[in-house]
C-alpha positions as a printed Julia matrix, in Angstrom:
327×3 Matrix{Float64}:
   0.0    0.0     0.0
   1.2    3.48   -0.61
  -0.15   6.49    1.23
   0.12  10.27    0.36
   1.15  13.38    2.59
  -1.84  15.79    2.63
  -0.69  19.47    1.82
  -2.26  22.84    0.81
  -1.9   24.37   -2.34
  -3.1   27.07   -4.66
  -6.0   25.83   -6.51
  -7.86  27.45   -9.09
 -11.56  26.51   -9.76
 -13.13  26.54  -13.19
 -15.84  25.64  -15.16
 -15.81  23.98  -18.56
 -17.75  24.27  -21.52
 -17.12  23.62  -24.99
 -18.25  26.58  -27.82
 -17.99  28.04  -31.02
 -15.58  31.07  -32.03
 -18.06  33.55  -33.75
 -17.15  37.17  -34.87
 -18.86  39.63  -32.37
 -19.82  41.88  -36.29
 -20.66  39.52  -38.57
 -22.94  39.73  -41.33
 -23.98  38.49  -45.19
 -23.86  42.13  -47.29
 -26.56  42.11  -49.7
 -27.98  45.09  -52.03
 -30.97  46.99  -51.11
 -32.01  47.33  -54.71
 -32.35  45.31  -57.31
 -30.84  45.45  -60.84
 -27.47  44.67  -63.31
 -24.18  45.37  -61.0
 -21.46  47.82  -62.54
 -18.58  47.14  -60.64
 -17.52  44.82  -57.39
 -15.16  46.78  -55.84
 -13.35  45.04  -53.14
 -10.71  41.27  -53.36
 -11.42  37.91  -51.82
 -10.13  38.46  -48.23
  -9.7   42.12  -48.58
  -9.94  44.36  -44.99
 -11.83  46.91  -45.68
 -13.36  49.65  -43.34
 -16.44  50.84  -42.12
 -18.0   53.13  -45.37
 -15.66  51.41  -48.26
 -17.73  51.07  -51.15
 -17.95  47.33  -52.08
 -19.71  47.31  -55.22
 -22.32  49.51  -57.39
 -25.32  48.63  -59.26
 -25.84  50.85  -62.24
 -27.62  54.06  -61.54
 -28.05  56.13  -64.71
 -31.81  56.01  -64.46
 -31.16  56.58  -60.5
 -29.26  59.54  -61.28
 -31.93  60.82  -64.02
 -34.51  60.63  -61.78
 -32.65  62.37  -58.58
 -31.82  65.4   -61.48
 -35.42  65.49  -62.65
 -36.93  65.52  -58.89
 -34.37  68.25  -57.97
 -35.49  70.73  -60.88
 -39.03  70.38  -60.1
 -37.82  70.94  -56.51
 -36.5   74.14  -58.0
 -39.36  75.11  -59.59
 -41.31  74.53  -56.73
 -39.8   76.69  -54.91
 -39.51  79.97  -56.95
 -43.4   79.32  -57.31
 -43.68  79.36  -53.61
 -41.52  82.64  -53.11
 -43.87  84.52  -56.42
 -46.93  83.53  -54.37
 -45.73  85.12  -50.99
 -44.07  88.26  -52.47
 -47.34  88.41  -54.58
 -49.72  87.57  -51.1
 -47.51  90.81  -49.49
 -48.58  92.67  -52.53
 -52.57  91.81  -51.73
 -52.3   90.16  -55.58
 -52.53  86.51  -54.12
 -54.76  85.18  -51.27
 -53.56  82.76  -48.42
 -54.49  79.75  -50.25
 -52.23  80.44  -53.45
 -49.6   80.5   -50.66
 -50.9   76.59  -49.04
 -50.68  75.43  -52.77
 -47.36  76.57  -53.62
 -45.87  75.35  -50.28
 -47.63  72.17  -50.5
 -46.07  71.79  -54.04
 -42.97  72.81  -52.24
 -42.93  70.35  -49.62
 -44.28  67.18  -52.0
 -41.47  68.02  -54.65
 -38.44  67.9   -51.43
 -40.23  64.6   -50.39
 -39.66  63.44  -54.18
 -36.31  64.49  -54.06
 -35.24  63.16  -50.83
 -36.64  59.76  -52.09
 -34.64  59.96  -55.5
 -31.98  60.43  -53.54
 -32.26  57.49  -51.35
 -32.79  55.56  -54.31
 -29.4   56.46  -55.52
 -28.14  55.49  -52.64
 -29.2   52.18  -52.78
 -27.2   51.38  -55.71
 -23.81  51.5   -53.5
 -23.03  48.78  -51.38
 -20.75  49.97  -48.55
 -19.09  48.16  -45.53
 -21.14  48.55  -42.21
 -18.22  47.91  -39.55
 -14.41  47.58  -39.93
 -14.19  43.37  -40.88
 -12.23  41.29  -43.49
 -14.6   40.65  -46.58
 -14.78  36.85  -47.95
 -15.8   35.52  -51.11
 -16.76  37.61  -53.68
 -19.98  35.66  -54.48
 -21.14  38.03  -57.54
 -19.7   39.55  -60.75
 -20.02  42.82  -62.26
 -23.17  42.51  -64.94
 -25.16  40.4   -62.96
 -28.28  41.15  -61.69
 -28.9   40.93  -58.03
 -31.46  41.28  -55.63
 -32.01  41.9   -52.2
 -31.92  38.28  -51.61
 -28.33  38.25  -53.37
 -25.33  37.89  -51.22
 -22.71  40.03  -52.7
 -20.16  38.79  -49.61
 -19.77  37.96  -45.85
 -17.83  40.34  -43.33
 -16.34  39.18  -40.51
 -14.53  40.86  -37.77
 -11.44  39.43  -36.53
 -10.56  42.14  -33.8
 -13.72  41.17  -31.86
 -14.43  37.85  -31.35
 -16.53  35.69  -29.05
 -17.09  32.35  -27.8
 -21.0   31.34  -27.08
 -21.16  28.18  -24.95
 -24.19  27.03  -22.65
 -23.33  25.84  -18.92
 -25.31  23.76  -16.9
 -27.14  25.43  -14.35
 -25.74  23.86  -11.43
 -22.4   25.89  -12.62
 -24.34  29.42  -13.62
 -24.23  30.36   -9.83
 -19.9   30.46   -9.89
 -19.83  32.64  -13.23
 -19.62  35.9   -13.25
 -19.11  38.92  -15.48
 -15.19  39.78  -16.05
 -14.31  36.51  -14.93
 -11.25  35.1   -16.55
 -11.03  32.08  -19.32
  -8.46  30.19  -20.75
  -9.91  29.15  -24.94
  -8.31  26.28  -26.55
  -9.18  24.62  -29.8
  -8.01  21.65  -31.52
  -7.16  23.18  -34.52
  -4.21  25.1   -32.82
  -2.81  22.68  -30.68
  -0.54  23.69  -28.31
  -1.64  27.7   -28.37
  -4.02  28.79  -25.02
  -5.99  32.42  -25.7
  -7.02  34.46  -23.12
 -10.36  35.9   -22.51
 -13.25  37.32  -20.27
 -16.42  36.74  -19.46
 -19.02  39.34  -20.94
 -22.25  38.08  -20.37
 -24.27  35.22  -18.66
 -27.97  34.87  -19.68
 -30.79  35.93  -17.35
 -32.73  32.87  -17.84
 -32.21  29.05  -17.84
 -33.75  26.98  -20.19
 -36.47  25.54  -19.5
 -35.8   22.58  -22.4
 -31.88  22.03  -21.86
 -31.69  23.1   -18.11
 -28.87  25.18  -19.43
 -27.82  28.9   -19.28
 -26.39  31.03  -22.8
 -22.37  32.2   -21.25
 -20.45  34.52  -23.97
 -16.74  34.68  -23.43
 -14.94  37.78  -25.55
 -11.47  37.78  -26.64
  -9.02  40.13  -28.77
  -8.95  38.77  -32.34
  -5.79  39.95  -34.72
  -4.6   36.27  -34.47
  -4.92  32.58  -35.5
  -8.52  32.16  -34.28
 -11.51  32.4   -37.15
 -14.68  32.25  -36.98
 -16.56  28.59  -36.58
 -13.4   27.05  -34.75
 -14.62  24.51  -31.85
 -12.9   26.05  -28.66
 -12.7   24.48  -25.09
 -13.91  27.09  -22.73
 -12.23  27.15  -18.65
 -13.44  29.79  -17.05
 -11.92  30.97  -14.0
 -14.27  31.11  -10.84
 -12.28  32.01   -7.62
  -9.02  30.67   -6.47
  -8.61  28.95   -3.32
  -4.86  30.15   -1.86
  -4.4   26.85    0.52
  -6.71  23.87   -0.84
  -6.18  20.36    0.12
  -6.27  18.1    -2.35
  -5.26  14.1    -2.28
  -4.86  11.83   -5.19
  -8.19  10.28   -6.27
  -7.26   7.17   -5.53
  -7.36   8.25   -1.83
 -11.13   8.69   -1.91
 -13.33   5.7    -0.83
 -16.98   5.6    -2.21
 -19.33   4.18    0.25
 -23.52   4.49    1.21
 -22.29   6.97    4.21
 -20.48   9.12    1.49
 -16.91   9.96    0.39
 -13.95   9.01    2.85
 -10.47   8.52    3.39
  -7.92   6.41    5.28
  -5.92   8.65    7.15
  -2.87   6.4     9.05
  -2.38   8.13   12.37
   0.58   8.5    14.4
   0.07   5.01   16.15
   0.22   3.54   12.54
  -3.72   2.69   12.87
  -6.04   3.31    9.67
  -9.18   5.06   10.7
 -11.83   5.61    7.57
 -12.27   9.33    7.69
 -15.55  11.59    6.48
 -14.48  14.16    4.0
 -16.5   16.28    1.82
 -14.98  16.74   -1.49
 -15.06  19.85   -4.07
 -13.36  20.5    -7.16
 -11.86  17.34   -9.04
  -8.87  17.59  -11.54
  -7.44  14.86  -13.91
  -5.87  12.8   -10.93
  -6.9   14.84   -7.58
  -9.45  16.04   -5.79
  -9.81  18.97   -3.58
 -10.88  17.92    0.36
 -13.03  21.02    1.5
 -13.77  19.28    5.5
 -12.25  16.14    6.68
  -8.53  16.42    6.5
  -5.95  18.32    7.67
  -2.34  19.68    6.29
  -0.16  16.84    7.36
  -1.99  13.96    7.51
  -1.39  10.86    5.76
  -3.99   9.24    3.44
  -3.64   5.36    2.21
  -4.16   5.63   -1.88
  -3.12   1.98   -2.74
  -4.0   -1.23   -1.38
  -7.95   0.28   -0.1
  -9.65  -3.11   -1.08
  -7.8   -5.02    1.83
  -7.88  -1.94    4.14
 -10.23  -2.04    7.1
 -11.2    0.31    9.74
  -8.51   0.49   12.28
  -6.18  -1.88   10.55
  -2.54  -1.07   11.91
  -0.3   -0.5     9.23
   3.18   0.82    8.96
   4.83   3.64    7.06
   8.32   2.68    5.16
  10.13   4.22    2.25
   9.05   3.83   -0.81
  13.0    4.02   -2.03
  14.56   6.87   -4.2
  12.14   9.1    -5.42
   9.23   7.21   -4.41
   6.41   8.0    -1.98
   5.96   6.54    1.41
   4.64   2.92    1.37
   2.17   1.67    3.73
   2.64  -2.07    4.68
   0.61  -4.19    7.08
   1.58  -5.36   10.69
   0.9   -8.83   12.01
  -1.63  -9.53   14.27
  -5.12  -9.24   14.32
  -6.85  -5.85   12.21
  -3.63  -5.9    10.24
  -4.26  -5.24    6.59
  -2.84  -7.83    4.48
């Protein structure tokens, strides 16, 4: 049998969760207006910025009609300015002045509409991203169903994962996380917490987490990441090999060999578990000595004896003759 020293230790507890790297701005660009396209202004992977025109549809007749609503916008008006020099003149009555203003006002609505509809045949960025694709070609006609590209941006991304809700209650806003994905073996990214949902789930008993992290490097969009999240770190935790705890219907325990080389079966409550320990939160103390090999012949106040486990090695536990020994 081998038994273990019991000491404190820094310990950090975290929650895991396994996500999907999305950009934070992401979305499919498509034109507002229909009609032939006259030029596609951007490359395959270009970075582009917020404004950049990305293509253009062709607007002659946009342009025709913007120039035609603007002169009758003209005329409009120098109607509207005879009828009230001619109303201070007592030559016009009130209502010649409501009908030119009215004609007025209806011819800057038709303008201000032409416009608009000019503007609808440029297709600018909406955020700072990194275009894919170029999924169209000047001279075809598009719609707005058409996707002209996707933008993504790589400065801001995000990691959406759901957590149980036996976890929700240790998460926190600003809490720190550790992303790793399979794709990039070997490289951890660093992140934050920046929002936990308000509600479980009624279907999934689950609760929507959203860790942020700085983009600029090999991370894209749709990578699988492993999520640890960072809940509170314990400065002096006790934790034993898992070998060490003993199952039973009176809960978790563990042999502790006291200093007259007896094994007494000890209560503990446990906590976190790691790959190959587990944190004690009550039961234990710093110093004691907790059997981890040789538990199926181990009874209750079996004596037992501590010798060196040679170079290296840890302590060994070996049974005394007589009766209680562990054999």
């Amino acid at each position: 049998m081998r038994v273990a020293p019991v000491a404190a230790s820094p310990l950090q507890e975290r929650v895991e969760g396994t996500g999907v790297v999305e950009a934070r701005s992401s979305a499919e660009i498509r034109p507002e207006a229909s009609g032939p396209l006259a030029a596609v202004a951007f490359r395959d992977g270009e970075k582009v910025r917020k404004g950049q025109v990305l293509a253009r549809l062709r607007d002659e007749d946009a342009r025709a009609q913007l120039a035609e609503a603007e002169a009758r916008l003209a005329l409009a008006q120098n109607e509207l300015q005879r009828a009230e020099a001619l109303f201070g003149r007592n030559n016009a009555s009130q209502a010649d002045v409501d009908r030119a203003r009215a004609d007025r006002d209806l011819a800057a609505a038709q303008t201000a509409r032409a416009r608009e509809t000019l503007r609808r045949t440029v297709i600018v960025a909406p955020f700072d991203g990194t275009a894919d694709r170029r999924m169209v070609a000047p001279g075809e006609v598009v719609a707005p169903a058409t996707v002209v590209t996707r933008l993504e941006s790589l400065d801001d991304l995000a990691v959406d994962l759901s957590l149980p809700e036996g976890d929700v209650a240790a998460v926190a806003v600003g809490q720190a996380a550790r992303i790793a994905v399979d794709a990039l073996p070997g490289q951890v990214f660093e992140g934050e917490v920046s929002f936990v949902g308000p509600r479980v789930s009624a279907a999934t008993r689950t609760v929507p987490v959203r860790v942020s992290l700085p983009g600029g490097g090999a991370l894209r969009p749709g990578l699988t990441a492993r999520i640890s999240i960072v809940t509170r770190t314990v400065p002096d935790a006790l934790l034993v090999p898992t070998e060490a705890i003993v199952e039973s219907d009176k809960g978790p325990g563990a042999y502790v060999v006291g200093p007259d080389g007896k094994a007494t079966l000890r209560p503990v409550e446990t906590g976190t578990r790691l790959a190959d320990r587990v944190r004690v939160v009550s039961g234990l103390s710093p110093g004691d000595a907790v059997v981890v090999e040789g538990l199926v012949k181990l009874r209750p106040g079996a004596t037992v004896r501590i010798v060196d486990g040679g170079a290296g090695g840890p302590p060994q536990a070996a049974g005394a003759p007589g009766e209680g020994a562990s054999r």
